[in-house]
N, C-alpha and C positions, 0 to 999 in steps of 0.2 A: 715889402708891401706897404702900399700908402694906408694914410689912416681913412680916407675915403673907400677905399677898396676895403679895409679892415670894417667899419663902421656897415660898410654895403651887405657884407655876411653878419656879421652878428645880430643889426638890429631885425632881420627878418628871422634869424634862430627863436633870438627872446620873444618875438612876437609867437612863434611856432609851438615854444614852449607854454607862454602864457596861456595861448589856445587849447592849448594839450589839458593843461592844469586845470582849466574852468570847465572843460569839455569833463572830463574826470570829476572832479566836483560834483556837477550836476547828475552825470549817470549816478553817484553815489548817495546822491541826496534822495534822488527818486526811485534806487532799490530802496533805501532806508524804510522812506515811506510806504513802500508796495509793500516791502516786510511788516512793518508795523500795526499799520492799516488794514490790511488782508483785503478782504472786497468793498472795505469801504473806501479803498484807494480807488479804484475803479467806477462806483457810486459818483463819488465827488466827481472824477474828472469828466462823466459822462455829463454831470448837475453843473457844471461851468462852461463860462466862454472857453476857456483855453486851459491847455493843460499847466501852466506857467500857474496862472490864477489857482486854479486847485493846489499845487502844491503849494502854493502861499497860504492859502486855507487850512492845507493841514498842516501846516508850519506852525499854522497861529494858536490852530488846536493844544496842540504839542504845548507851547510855551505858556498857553495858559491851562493847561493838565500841570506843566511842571509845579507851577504856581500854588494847586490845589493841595492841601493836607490829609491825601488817602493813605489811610491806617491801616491797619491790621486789625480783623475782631479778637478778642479774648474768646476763649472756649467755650465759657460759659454764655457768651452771645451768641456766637454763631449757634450752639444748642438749641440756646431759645427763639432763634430764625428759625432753625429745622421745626422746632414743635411748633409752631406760627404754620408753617407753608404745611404740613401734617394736616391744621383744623381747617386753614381754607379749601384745600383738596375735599376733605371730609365734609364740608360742607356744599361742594359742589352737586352733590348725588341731590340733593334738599332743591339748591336756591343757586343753581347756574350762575345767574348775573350778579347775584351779589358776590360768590365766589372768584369772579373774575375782578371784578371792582375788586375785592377785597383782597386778590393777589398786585393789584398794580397797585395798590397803597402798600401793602411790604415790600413789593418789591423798590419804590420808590424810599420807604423806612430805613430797607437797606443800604439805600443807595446813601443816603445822609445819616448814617452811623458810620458807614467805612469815609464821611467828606467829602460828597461831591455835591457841590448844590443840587436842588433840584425844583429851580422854579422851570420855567416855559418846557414842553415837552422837546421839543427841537436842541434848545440847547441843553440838555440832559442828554440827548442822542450824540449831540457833540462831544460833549466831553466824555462820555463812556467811550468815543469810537476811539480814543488814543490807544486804551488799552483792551479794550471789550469790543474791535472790530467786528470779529467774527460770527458775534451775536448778537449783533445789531441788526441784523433782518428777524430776527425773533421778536426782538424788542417793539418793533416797527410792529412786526405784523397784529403782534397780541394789543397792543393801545391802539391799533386801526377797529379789530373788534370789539375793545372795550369802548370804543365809539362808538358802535352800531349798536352794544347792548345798552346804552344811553337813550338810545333812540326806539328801541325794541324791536331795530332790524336786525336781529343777529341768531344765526339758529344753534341748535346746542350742540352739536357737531361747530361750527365753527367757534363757539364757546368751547367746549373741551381742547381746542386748534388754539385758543387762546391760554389755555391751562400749559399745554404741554409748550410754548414758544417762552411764555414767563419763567415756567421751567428752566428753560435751559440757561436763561442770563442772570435767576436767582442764583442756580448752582454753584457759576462762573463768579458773581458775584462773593457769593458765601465761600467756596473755599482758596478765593485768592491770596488771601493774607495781606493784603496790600501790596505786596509785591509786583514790581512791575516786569511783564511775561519774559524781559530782555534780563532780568537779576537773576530770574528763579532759574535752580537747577532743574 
């Protein structure tokens, strides 16, 4: 066999290959993410030009989550988070809005004890959705009506709507241990 004839098969293999390889890659990169993410995979890619663009977004996410120093609470703090969300609940029966207010400032306290910054509300949502996808539509919903109770469009039924959604991302928060959900058994 000539080495042109030789050259004629191979370089079209390693191309076939190469294809294979990159084609592989990507299906893997983007279960990774739809793993990770849960519905904020779907969120983002709906919130983008293109699905390419999103998954670059939660690439970036990612690398700068790795970057952040989220801890684990000591026992004695996660405690004293529980007796915290205990008097803002208990306070809620009183003074609804403040109640609400005063669950998204722990829950935000929380958030920068375990390390994750918490300036602009958007990128707070960012970097929670690395590891805290899943309750990120909680997060969303309950700072939508602690908007409206700023405004005093917000009724107590959506106020309590707003108790039980903070709820569920304190919890996730408080008993994480820092552990990211891919480590823990």
């Amino acid at each position: 066999m000539s080495t042109g004839t030789l050259l004629a098969i191979i370089i079209p293999v390693v191309v076939v290959i190469a294809l294979a390889a990159t084609a592989a890659f990507f299906f893997m990169r983007r279960r990774h993410l739809r793993e990770r993410f849960g519905p904020e995979y779907k969120r983002t890619v709906e919130g983008a030009d293109n699905r390419l663009a999103a998954e670059r977004e939660l690439s970036a996410r990612e690398k700068r989550h790795d970057s952040l120093d989220i801890k684990p609470l000591p026992s004695s703090v996660r405690e004293r988070y529980a007796r915290d969300w205990t008097s803002v609940q208990d306070e809620f029966v009183d003074r609804p809005n403040d109640a609400v207010h005063d669950a998204d400032r722990l829950v935000t306290s929380l958030m920068h004890e375990r390390g994750y910054p918490t300036g602009e509300f958007e990128q707070r949502v960012k970097d929670l959705s690395v590891e805290h996808g899943r309750t990120l539509e909680h997060y969303r919903a309950a700072h939508e009506i602690d908007t409206l109770s700023t405004q005093h469009k917000a009724t107590t039924e959506q106020l309590r709507g707003a108790m039980v959604h903070y709820r569920e991302l304190f919890d996730e928060l408080l008993s994480d241990g820092g552990q990211p959900r891919h480590a823990r058994a």
